[in-house]
FIKOLZA-1660 file (N, C-alpha, C; in steps of 0.1 Angstrom, whole numbers, plus 5000, padded with zeros to 4 digits):
% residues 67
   i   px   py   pz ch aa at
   1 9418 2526 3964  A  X  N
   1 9411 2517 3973  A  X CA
   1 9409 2524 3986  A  X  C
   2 9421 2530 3991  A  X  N
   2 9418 2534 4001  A  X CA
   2 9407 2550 4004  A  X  C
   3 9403 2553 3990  A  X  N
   3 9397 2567 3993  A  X CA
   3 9380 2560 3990  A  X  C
   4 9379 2549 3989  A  X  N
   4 9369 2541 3987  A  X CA
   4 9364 2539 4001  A  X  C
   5 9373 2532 4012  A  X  N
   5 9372 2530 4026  A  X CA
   5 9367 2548 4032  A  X  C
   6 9380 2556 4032  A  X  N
   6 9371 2566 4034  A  X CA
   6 9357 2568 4034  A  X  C
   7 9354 2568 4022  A  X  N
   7 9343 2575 4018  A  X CA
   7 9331 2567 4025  A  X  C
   8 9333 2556 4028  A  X  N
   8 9322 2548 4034  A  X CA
   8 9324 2550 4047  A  X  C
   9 9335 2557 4051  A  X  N
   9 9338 2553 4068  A  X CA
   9 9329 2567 4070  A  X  C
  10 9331 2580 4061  A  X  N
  10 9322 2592 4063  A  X CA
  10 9309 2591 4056  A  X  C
  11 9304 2580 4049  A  X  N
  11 9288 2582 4049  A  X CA
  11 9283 2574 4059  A  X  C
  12 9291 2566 4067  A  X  N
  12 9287 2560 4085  A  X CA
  12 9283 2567 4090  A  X  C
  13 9293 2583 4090  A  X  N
  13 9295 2587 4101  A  X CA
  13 9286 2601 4102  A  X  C
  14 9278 2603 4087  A  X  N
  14 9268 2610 4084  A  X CA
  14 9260 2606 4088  A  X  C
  15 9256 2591 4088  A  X  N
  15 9247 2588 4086  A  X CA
  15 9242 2586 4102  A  X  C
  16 9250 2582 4111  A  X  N
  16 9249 2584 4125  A  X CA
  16 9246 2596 4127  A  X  C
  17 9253 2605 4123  A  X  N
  17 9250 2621 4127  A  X CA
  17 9236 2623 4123  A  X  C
  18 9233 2623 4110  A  X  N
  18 9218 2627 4110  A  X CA
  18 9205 2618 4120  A  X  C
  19 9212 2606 4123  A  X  N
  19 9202 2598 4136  A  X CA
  19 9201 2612 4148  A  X  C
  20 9212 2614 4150  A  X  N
  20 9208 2623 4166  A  X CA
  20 9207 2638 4160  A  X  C
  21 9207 2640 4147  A  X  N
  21 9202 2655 4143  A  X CA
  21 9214 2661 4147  A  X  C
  22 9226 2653 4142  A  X  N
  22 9242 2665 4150  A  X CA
  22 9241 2665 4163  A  X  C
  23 9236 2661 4172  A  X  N
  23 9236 2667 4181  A  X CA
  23 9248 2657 4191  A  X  C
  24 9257 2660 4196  A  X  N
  24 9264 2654 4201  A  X CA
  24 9261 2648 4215  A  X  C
  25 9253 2653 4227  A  X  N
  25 9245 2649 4236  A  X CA
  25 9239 2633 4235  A  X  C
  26 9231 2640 4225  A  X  N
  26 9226 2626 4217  A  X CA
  26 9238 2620 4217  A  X  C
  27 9246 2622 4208  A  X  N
  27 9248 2612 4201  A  X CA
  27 9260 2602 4213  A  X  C
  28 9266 2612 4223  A  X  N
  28 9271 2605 4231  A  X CA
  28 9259 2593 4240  A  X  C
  29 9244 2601 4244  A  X  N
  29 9238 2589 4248  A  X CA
  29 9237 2577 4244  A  X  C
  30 9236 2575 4228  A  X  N
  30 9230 2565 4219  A  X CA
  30 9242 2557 4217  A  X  C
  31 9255 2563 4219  A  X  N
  31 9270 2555 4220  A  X CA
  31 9267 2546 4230  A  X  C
  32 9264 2553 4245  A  X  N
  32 9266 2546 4256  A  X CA
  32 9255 2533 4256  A  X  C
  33 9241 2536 4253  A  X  N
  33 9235 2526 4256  A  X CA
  33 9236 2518 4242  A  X  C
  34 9244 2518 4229  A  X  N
  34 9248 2508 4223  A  X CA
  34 9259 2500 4235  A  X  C
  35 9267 2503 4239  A  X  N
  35 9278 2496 4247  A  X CA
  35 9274 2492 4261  A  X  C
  36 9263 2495 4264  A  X  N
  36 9258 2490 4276  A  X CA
  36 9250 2475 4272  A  X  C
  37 9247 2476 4259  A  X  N
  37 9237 2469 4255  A  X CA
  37 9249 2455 4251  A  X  C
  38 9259 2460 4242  A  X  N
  38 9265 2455 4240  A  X CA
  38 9271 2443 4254  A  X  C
  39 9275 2451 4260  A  X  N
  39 9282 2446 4273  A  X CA
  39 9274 2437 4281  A  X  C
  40 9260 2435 4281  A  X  N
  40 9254 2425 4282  A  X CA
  40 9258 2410 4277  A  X  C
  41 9259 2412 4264  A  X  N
  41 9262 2405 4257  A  X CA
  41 9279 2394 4258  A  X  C
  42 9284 2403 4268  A  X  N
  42 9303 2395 4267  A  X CA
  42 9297 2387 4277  A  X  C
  43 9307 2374 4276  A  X  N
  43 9307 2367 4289  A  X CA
  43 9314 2372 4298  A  X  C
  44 9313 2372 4315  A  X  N
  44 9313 2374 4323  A  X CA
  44 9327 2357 4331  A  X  C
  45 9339 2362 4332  A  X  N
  45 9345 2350 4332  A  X CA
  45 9351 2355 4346  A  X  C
  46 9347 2362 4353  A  X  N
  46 9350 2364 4365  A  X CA
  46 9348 2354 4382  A  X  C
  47 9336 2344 4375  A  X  N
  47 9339 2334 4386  A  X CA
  47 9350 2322 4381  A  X  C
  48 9351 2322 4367  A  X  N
  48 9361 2310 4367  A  X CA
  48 9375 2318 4369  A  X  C
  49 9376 2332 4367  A  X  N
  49 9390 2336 4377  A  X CA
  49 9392 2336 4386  A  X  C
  50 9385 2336 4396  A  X  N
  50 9380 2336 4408  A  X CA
  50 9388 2323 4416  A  X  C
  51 9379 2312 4408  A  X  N
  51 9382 2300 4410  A  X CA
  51 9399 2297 4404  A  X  C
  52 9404 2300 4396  A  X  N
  52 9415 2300 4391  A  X CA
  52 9426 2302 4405  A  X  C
  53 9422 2315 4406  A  X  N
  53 9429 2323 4421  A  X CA
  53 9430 2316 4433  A  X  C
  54 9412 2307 4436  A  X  N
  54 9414 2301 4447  A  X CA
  54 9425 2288 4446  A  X  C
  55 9418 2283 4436  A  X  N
  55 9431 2270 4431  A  X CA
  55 9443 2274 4435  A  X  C
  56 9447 2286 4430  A  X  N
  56 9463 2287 4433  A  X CA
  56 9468 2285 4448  A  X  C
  57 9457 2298 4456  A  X  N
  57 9460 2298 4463  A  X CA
  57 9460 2286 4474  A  X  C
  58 9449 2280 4473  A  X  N
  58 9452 2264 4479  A  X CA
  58 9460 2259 4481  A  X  C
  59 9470 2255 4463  A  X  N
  59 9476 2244 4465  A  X CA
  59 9489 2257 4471  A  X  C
  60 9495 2267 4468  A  X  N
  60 9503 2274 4475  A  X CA
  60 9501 2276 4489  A  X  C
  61 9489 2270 4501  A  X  N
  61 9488 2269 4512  A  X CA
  61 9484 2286 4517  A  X  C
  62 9476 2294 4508  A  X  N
  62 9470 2308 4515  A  X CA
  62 9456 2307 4510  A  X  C
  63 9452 2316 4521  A  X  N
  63 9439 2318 4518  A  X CA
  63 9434 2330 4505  A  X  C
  64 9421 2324 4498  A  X  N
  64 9423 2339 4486  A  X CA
  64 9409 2351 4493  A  X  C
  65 9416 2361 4486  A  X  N
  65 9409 2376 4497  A  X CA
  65 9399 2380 4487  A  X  C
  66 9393 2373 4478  A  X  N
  66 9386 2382 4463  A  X CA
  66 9367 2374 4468  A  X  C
  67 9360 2386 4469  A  X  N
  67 9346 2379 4473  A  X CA
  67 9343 2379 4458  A  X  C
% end
């Protein structure tokens, strides 16, 4: 089973290779703008931590320092 997984994990990884022609340049660009692309896509939960922080800080009586 497991030489099964292999084998598909290396015709992925052909198969990406022959997208950028081997070329690793490429193939680092087309990484990054998958994960840029990607990273659009997460949610963004930095104002409700934000808010979380100010909460604290409130009821603990300090001011919070995060713009």
């Amino acid at each position: 089973m497991s030489d099964e997984i292999i084998r598909e994990v290396w015709q992925i990884k052909d198969a990406i290779g022959k997208e950028v022609n081997y070329d690793l340049r490429s193939l680092g660009a087309k990484l990054q703008k998958r994960q840029n692309y990607r990273a659009k896509q997460v949610v963004d939960l930095s104002l409700q931590r934000k808010r979380v922080v100010e909460n604290l800080s409130a009821a603990h009586g300090r001011t919070s320092q995060l713009t």
